[in-house]
N, C-alpha and C positions, 0 to 999 in steps of 0.2 A: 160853023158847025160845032155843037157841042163836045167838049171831049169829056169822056167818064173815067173816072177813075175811083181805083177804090180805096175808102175812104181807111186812114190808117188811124193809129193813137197816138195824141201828141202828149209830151213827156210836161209840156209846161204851155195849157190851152189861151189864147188869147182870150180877153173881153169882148163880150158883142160890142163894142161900140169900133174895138180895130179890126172887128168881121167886115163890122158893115163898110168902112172903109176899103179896103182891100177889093171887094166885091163891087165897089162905085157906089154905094148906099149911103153915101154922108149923111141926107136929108131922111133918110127912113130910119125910123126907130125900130130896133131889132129886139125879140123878146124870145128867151131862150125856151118858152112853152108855145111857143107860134107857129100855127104851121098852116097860114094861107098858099093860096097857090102861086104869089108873085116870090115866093121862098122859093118851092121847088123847080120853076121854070126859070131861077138865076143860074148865071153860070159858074162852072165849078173852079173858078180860078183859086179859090180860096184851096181847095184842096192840095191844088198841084203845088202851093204854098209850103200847104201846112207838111207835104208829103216829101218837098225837100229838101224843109228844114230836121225833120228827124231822120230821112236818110244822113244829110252830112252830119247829125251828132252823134248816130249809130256807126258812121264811117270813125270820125275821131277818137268814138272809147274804143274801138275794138284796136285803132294803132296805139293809143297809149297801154293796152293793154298787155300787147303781144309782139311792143318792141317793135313796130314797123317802120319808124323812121329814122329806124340807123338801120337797116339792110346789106349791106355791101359789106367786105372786110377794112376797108378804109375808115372804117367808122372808131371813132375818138373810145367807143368801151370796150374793154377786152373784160369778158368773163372771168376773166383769171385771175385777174386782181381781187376779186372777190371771192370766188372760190377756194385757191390755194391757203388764206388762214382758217376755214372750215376745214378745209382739208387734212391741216398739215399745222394742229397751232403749236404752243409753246407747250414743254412738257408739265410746265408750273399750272398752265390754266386748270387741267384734267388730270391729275394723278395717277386716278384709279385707269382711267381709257390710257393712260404711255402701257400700264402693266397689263389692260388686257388685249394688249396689240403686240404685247411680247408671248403671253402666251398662246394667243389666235398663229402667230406665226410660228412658233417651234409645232403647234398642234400640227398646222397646212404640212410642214417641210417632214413629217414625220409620215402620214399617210398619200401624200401627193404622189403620183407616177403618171407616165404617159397614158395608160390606161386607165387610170382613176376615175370609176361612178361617181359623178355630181353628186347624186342622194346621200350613197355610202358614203362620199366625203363629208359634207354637213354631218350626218348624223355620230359619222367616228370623232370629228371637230368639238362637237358638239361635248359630246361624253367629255372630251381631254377637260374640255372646258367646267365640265361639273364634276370632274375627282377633282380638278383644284379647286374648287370652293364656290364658284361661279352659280349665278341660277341662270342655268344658258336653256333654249330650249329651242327646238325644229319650228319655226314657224310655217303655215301653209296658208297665202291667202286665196280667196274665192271670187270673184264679182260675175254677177251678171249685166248684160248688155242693155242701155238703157239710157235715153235721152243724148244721142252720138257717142256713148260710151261704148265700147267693144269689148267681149266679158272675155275673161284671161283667168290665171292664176298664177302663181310663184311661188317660190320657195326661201327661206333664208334663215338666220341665225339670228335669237335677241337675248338680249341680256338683261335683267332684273336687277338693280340698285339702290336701294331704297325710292322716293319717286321718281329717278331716270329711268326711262329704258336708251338701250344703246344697242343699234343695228349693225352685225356681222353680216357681209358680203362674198362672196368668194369669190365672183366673175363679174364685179360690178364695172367696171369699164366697157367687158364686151356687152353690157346691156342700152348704151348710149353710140353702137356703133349706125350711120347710114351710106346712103349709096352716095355715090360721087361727094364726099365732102370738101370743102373749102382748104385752103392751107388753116386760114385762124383755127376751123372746127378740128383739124387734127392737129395740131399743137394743143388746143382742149383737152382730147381723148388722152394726148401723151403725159396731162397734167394726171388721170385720174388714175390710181389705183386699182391695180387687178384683184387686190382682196380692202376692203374698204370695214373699217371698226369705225364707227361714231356713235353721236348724239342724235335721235332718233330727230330732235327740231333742227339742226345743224342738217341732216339730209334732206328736208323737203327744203329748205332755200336753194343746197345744190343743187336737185333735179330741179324746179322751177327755174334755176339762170342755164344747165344745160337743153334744158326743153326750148327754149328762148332762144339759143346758139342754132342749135338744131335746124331750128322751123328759118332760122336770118342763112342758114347754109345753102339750106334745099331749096327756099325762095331764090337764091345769087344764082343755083343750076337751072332755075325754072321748072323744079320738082314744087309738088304737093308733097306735105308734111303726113306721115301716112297714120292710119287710126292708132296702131301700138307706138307709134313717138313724141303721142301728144302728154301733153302734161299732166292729163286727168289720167290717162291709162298709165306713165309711170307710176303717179303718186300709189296709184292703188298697188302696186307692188310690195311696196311695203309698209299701205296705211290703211289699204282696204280689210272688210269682215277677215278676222285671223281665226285660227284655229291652232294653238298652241301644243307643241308636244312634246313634254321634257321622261322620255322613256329610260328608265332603268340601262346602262350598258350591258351589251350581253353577253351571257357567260360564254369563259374561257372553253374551249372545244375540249373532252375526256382528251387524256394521255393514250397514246397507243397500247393496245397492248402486248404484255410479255411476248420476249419471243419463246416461240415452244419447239422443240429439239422431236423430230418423229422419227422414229425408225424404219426402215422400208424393209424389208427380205424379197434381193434378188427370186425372181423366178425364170430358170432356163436361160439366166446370162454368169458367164461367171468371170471376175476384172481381175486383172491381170497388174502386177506392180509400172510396168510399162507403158501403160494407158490404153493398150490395146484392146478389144473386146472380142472375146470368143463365142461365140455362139454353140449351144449345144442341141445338137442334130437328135440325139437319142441317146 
């Protein structure tokens, strides 16, 4: 019985001549413009061939891609090692980034409270950040949903440096948080930073090895990696269409005003040094 299948693209086609073999055709000469009928009534072994050699090359880019054969937390690479000098390097390599990590941080600890608006904090950070001399500004990015992508948006802080830009975070650890994770994957999280200042190339390596942790976590729980923890929807977070907006701080609120002194004139009560009150009847 014939079996059908359907006929896929292969990434590197063989020569008619290891068709015909494949197929039992040694002795027939194959012509890639031929199309008698002892062609279409062979059988289609040739496909189920050719269909399982690019499933298994399709199988091996997508693990060399996304890290699937080291799964487990047993596995010889810890993210960390990689991460933590992104993270965290030497004060010499970056000058300017020690001094705007000192001021991103007097800014936070001066407007931070238990109550503290996300927005209004960026935006009040923000300002500290351009009376000292900074070109900081509210960034908002935008995307639309498209190609397994999931449209979102965010918010965050950048900074302008001659050609650096350099990305202000305020809650960037709680944006790598998932469900049931691994012990490795929270020792991760405890690596990252709750307000995160860097080098704008310096953060797409980090999200790319925590995106990578992530998906080896969820895989160990027997979870799917869900659409906002993949690596395209981080990145666009803070790489996606931006909308930059560096607004004037604003003005200080009027002084109250004076206080004003009225006069009343009792009617039909009349006080007494005692504190009593008399009433008068007529």
């Amino acid at each position: 019985m014939a079996v059908f299948v359907r006929s896929k693209r292969v990434t590197d086609p063989l020569d008619d001549r290891v068709k015909a073999r494949i197929v039992g055709r040694d002795s027939v000469p194959v012509s890639s413009d031929s199309g008698t009928d002892a062609e279409e009534e062979s059988p289609c072994l040739s496909d189920l061939v050719f269909g399982f050699l690019e499933d298994h090359a399709e199988a091996q880019a997508f693990e060399m891609e996304s890290g699937c054969e080291n799964d487990d937390d047993s596995s010889p690479f810890d993210p960390r090692e990689v991460i933590a000098p992104l993270l965290y390097p030497s004060a010499n390599v970056d000058r300017y980034r020690t001094l705007l990590i000192s001021h991103v941080s007097k800014a936070v600890i001066s407007f931070s409270c238990p109550r503290s608006n996300k927005a209004a904090l960026r935006r009040n950070v923000a300002a500290v950040l351009r009376d000292l001399g900074h070109n900081a500004a509210v960034c908002r990015t935008k995307w639309d949903g498209s190609g397994g992508l999931t449209a979102g948006s965010y918010e965050f802080i950048d900074v302008l440096r001659s050609d650096k830009r350099y990305i202000v975070d305020l809650d960037f650890s709680g944006e790598f948080e998932i469900a049931r994770p691994t012990d490795l994957y929270n020792l991760l999280l405890q690596t990252l930073p709750r307000v995160f200042v860097g080098r704008s190339e310096d953060l797409k390596k980090i999200v790319k090895l925590i995106c990578d942790a992530a998906k080896r976590s969820l895989k160990r729980r027997g979870l799917h990696l869900p659409p906002w923890r993949k690596n395209r929807f981080m990145q666009n977070k803070w790489f996606g269409p931006c909308r930059r907006t560096a607004a004037p701080s604003p003005p200080l609120p009027p002084p109250p005003p004076t206080a004003v002194t009225v006069k009343c004139r009792s009617v039909g009560f009349d006080a007494v040094s005692d504190g009593r009150l008399f009433v008068r009847t007529r």
